[in-house]
N, C-alpha and C positions, 0 to 999 in steps of 0.2 A: 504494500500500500504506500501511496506515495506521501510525502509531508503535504501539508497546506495550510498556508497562515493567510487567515480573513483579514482584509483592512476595510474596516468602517466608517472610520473616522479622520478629520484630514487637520492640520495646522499648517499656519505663516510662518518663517522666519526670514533671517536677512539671505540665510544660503537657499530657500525654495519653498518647496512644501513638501511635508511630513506626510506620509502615511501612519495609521495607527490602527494598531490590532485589536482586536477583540480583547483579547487576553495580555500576559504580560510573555515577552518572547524575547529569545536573544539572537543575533543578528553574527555573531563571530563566526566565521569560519563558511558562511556564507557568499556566494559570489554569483553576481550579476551575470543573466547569458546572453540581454541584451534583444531577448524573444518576448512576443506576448502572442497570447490566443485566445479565444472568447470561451465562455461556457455558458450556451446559449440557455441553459436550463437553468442555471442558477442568476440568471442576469447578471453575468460579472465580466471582466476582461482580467487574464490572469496572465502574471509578467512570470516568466520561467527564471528561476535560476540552482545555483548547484551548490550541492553539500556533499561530500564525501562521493563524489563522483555520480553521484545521483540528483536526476532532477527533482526541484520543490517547486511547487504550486504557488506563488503568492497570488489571491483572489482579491480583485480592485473591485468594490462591490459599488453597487448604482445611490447610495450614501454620500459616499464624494466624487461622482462624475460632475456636476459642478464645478467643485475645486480643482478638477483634472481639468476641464475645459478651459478655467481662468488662465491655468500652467502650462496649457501647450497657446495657447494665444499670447502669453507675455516670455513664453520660453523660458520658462524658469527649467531650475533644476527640480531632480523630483527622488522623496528617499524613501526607504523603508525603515521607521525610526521603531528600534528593540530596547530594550534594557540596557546593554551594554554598549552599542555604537549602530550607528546608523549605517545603510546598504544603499550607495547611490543606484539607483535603475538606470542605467546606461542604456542609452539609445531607444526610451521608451519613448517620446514622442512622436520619431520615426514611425515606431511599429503599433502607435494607437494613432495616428492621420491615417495609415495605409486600411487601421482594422473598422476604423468608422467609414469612411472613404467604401468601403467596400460594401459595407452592412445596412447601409442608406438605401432601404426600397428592396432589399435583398431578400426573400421569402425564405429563403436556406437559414436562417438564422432564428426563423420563427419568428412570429406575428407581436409577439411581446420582448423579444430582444430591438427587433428592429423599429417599434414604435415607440421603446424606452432613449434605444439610442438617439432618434432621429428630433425627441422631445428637448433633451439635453446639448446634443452637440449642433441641431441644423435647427434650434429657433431662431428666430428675429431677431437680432440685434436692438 
């Protein structure tokens, strides 16, 4: 079974935005693989990265798609903040424009992913 750590909840600072987990989690020995991919069932976009040579699950839950939207529109940085130190998400930007970008009008993703996304990241200005 694989690891998975929920983030829920999002915070400011001066180096970007924080994710935050459900629980309390440590982050050491953790490393960014610079991948995300969707889980249309649980309405989330999950960024991949590696522990002990195995993939982990980090689950961006639709709680702070928002906060995700403000960070890729001002290009901020973006972390996965644990207990012990924080896990920057490399190259997540990239690979959440390409994963909205796609899922906009996209039936493949189911009727409730694509109308959550499309709420979030393609309303009106």
């Amino acid at each position: 079974m694989r690891k998975t750590i929920h983030f829920t909840k999002a915070s400011w600072n001066e180096n970007g935005m924080e994710l935050h987990a459900e629980t309390s989690v440590k982050m050491t020995g953790i490393q960014a693989a610079g991948q995300m991919i969707v889980d249309s069932d649980a309405t989330a976009f999950v960024y991949l990265a590696e522990e002990n040579n195995e993939f982990m699950y980090l689950y961006i839950h639709e709680t702070v798609w928002g906060d995700l939207q403000k960070a890729l529109e001002e290009e901020a940085r973006l972390f996965a903040a644990g207990e012990d130190e924080n896990l920057e998400l490399i190259s997540w930007a990239e690979e959440l424009a390409y994963l909205v970008s796609n899922i906009e009008g996209n039936s493949n993703y189911g009727e409730k992913m694509v109308e959550r996304v499309e709420a979030v990241f393609f309303r009106e200005q």
